[in-house]
C-alpha positions in Angstrom: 95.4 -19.2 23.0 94.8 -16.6 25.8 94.4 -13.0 24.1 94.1 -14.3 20.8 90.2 -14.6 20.0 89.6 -15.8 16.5 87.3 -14.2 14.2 83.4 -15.6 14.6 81.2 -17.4 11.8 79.2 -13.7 10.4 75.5 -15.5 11.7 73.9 -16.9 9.2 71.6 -14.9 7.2 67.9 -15.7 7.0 66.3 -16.6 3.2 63.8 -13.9 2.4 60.2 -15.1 3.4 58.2 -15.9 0.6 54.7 -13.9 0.8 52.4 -15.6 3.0 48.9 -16.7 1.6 46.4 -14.9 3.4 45.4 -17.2 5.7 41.6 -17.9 6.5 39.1 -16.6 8.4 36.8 -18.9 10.5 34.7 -20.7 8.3 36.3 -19.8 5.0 37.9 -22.0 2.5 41.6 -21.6 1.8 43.2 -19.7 -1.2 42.5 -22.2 -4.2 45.5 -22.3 -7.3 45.0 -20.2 -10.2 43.8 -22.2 -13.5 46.9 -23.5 -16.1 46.7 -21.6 -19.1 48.8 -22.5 -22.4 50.0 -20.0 -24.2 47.9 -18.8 -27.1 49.4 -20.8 -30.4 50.9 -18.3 -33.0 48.5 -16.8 -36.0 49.9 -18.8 -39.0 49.9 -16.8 -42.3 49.2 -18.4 -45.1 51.5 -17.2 -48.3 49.6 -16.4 -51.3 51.9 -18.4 -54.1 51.3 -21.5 -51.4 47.6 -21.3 -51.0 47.8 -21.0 -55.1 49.8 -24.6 -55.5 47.7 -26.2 -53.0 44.4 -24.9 -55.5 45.9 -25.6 -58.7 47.5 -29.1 -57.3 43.8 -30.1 -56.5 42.5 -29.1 -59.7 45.2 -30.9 -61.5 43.9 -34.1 -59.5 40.3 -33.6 -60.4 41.1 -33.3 -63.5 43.5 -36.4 -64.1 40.6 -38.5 -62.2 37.8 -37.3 -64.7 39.7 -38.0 -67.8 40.6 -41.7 -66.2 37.0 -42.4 -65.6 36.0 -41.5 -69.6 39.5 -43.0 -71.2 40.9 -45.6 -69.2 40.9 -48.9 -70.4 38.9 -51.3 -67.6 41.8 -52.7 -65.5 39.4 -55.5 -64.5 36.1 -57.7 -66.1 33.4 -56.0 -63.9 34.1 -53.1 -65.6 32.8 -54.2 -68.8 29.2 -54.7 -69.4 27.8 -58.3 -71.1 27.2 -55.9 -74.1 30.6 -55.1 -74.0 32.0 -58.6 -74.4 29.5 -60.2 -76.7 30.9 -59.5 -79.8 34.2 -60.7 -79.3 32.6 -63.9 -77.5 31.4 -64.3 -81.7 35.0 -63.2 -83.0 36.7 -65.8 -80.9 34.6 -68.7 -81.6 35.2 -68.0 -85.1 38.9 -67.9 -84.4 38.9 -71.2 -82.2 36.9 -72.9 -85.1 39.7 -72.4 -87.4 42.3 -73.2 -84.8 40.4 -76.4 -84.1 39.2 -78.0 -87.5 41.4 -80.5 -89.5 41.3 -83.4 -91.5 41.8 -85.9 -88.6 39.3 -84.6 -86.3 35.8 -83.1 -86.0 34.3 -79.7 -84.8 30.8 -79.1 -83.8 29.9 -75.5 -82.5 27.8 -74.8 -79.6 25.1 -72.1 -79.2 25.4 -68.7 -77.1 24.7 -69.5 -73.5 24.2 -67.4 -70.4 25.2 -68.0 -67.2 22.7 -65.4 -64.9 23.8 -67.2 -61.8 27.1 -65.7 -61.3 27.9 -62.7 -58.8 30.6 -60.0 -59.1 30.3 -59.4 -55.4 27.9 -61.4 -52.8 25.9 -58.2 -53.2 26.0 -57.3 -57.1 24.7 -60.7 -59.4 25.8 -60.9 -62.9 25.8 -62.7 -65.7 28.4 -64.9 -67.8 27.9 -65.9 -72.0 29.7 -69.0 -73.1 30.2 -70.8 -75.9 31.8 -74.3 -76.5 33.7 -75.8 -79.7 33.6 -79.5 -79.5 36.3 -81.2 -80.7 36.3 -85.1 -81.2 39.2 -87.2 -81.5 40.6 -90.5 -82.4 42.4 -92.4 -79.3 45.4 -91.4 -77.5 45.3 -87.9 -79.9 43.7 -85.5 -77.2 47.5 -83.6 -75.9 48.2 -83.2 -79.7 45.2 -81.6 -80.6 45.9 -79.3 -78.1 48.7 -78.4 -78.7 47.3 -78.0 -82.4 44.7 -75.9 -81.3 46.9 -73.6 -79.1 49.7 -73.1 -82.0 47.1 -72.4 -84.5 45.2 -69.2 -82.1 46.8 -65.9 -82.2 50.3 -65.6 -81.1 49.0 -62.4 -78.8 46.7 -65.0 -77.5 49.3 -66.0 -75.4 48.1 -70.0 -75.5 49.5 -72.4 -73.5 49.2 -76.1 -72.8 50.0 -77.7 -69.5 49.9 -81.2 -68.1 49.6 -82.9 -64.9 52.9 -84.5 -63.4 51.9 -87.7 -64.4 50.7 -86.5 -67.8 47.3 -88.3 -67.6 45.7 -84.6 -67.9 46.1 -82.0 -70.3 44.8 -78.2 -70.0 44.7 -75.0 -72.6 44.1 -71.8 -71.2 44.6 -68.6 -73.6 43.5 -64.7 -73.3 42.0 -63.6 -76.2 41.7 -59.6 -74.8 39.5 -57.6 -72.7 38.7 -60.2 -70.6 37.6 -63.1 -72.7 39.4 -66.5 -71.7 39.7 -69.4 -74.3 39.8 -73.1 -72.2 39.8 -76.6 -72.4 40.7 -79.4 -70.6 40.5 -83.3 -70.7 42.2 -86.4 -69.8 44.9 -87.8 -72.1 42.5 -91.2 -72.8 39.6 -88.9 -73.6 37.8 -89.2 -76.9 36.5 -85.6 -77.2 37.3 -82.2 -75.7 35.3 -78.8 -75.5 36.8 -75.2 -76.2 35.8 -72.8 -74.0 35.3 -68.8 -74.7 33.8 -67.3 -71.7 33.6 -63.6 -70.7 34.2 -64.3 -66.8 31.2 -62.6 -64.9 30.0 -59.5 -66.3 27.5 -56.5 -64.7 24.0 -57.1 -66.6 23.3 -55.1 -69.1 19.2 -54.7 -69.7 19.3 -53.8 -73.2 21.0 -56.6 -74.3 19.5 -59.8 -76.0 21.6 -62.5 -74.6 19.8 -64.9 -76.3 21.1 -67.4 -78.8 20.8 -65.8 -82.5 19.3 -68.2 -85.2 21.7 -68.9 -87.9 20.9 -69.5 -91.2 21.9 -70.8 -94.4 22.1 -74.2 -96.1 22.2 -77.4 -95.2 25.7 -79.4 -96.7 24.8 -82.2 -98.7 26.6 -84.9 -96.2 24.2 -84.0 -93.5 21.1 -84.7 -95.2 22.4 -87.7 -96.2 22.7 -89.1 -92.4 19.2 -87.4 -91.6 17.7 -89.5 -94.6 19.5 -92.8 -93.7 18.4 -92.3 -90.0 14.8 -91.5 -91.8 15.2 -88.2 -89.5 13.2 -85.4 -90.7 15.7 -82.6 -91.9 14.3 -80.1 -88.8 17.2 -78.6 -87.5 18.5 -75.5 -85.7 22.2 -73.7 -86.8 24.7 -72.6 -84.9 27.4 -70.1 -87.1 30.0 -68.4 -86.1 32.7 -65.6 -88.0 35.7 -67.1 -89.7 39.1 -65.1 -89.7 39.0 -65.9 -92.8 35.7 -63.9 -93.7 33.8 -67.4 -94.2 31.3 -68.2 -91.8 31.6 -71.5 -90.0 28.1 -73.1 -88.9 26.9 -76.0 -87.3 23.2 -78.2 -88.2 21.9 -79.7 -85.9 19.3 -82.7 -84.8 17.8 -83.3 -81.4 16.0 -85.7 -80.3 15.4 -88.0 -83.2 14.2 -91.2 -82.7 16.8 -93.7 -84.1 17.8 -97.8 -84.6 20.2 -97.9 -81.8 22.6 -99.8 -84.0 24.2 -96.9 -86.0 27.0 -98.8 -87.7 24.1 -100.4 -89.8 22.4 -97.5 -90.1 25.4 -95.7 -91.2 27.3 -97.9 -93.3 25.4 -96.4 -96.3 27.0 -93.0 -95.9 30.5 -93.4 -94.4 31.8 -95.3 -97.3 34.7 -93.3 -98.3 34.4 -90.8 -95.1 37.3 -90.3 -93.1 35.9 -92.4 -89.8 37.4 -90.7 -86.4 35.1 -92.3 -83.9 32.7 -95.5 -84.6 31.9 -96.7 -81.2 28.6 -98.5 -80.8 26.4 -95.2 -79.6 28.8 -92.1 -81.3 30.1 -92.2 -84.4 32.1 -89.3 -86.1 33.6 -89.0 -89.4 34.1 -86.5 -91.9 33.4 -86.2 -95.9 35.4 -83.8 -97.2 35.5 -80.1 -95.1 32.5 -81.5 -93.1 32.3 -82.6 -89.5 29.1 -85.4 -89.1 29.1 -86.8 -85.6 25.9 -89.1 -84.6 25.6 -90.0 -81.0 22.2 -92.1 -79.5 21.1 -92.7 -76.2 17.8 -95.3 -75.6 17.0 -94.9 -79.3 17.0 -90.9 -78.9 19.6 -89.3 -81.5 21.9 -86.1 -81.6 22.9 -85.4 -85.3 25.1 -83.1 -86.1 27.1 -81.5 -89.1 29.6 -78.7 -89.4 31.3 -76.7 -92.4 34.1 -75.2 -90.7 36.4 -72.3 -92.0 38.4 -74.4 -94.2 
């Protein structure tokens, strides 16, 4: 509108420079940034009842891990030494013996043996003892003597006996302590089975005689009798092992003898009256009284054998 003038934008204000960089001279390099530097981290203080836990807490470890080491039970068989298990290797064998033995089936007990081809680790070999109760039996008897032999061990033993779906085989497996297994197994048709006490692979132990012992003590009368019908010279070697029962269970045994391969002939002189378990045309076993007699040849070559059990 003519005379009326309206008021003007004020002009707008300019931002405040920010300093200029010195620029450069002729031949110099440009101003370069300043390094990054973090900010120094704060002094922790350490509080003297916390620095006093933290000591007394390791300490306390130390100490719990020491008394472990010399009291601990081994959670695990490579903790034990060979010399460790032996003894109850003998115990066992004693107890299976007993477990085993009746009146309608015979026991013969094997020697000590050593395994030295087992290894704890592919690194670390060891060594393994063994020792085998054979039991023989009549036919179509081998899951009942089982099951005999597993209700007459220990009840902490733990025994068991399992079959096969189609029941044709038969297994006992029990844990006699510390690492010592107690096995067998056979097929329902067989004629024999073997008990098993093992120690599982142990670390070797150099000052241990692994060896089988000699046993001693008497021949029973029954025995001798097969040797002289065989005309077997009474050479033998003896197997024993501790009853539960504080008797001691032994086995006499013949290797080698040379033999009339017909042993029902041979035998019929001495198994009059015998209970007769097995009397196959090379193995016959029978018992006379507490003894177990089993005769089995091979191309004239004899294995004679008689056991007094714990009975």
């Amino acid at each position: 509108m003519a005379g009326v003038t309206s008021p003007a934008d004020p002009p707008a204000q300019p931002s405040p420079a920010e300093p200029a960089l010195p620029s450069a001279g002729p031949g110099q390099a440009g101003p370069q940034p300043g390094p990054w530097h973090l900010p120094p981290e704060p002094k922790r203080k350490w509080r003297p009842w916390l620095v006093a836990t933290v000591a007394a807490w390791g300490v306390l470890l130390a100490g719990g891990a020491i008394w472990a080491v010399r009291n601990d039970p081994p959670t695990v068989a490579e903790q034990r030494t060979i010399a460790d298990a032996l003894p109850l290797v003998g115990l066992v064998t004693g107890v299976v013996v007993q477990a085993a033995d009746a009146p309608d089936r015979t026991v013969e007990i094997g020697a000590l043996t050593v395994d030295r081809g087992c290894s704890i680790t592919p690194v670390r070999p060891g060594v393994e003892a063994l020792r085998d109760v054979t039991v023989r039996v009549r036919d179509d008897q081998v899951p009942g003597a089982l099951d005999s032999v597993a209700a007459g061990l220990p009840a902490d033993y733990r025994a068991e006996v399992r079959h096969n779906e189609a029941s044709t085989r038969f297994a006992l497996h029990a844990d006699a302590g510390n690492f010592v297994g107690v096995d067998a197994s056979a097929a329902g048709s067989a004629t024999a089975f073997t008990v098993q006490v093992s120690t599982g692979c142990r670390p070797r132990d150099a000052s241990i005689d692994a060896s089988p012992a000699a046993g001693t003590g008497t021949a029973p009368p029954a025995f001798l009798d097969v040797l002289k019908a065989l005309d077997v010279q009474p050479k033998y070697t003896v197997n024993e092992a501790a009853c539960p029962n504080g008797k001691t269970a032994r086995t006499f045994l013949v290797e080698g003898a040379k033999v009339s391969q017909d042993l029902g002939w041979e035998l019929g002189g001495v198994t009059g009256g015998a209970v007769v378990i097995r009397a196959d045309a090379h193995e016959w076993g029978y018992r006379v009284g507490e003894v177990s007699l089993v005769v089995t040849e091979n191309d004239g070559s004899a294995r004679i054998s008689g056991t007094v059990g714990c009975r």
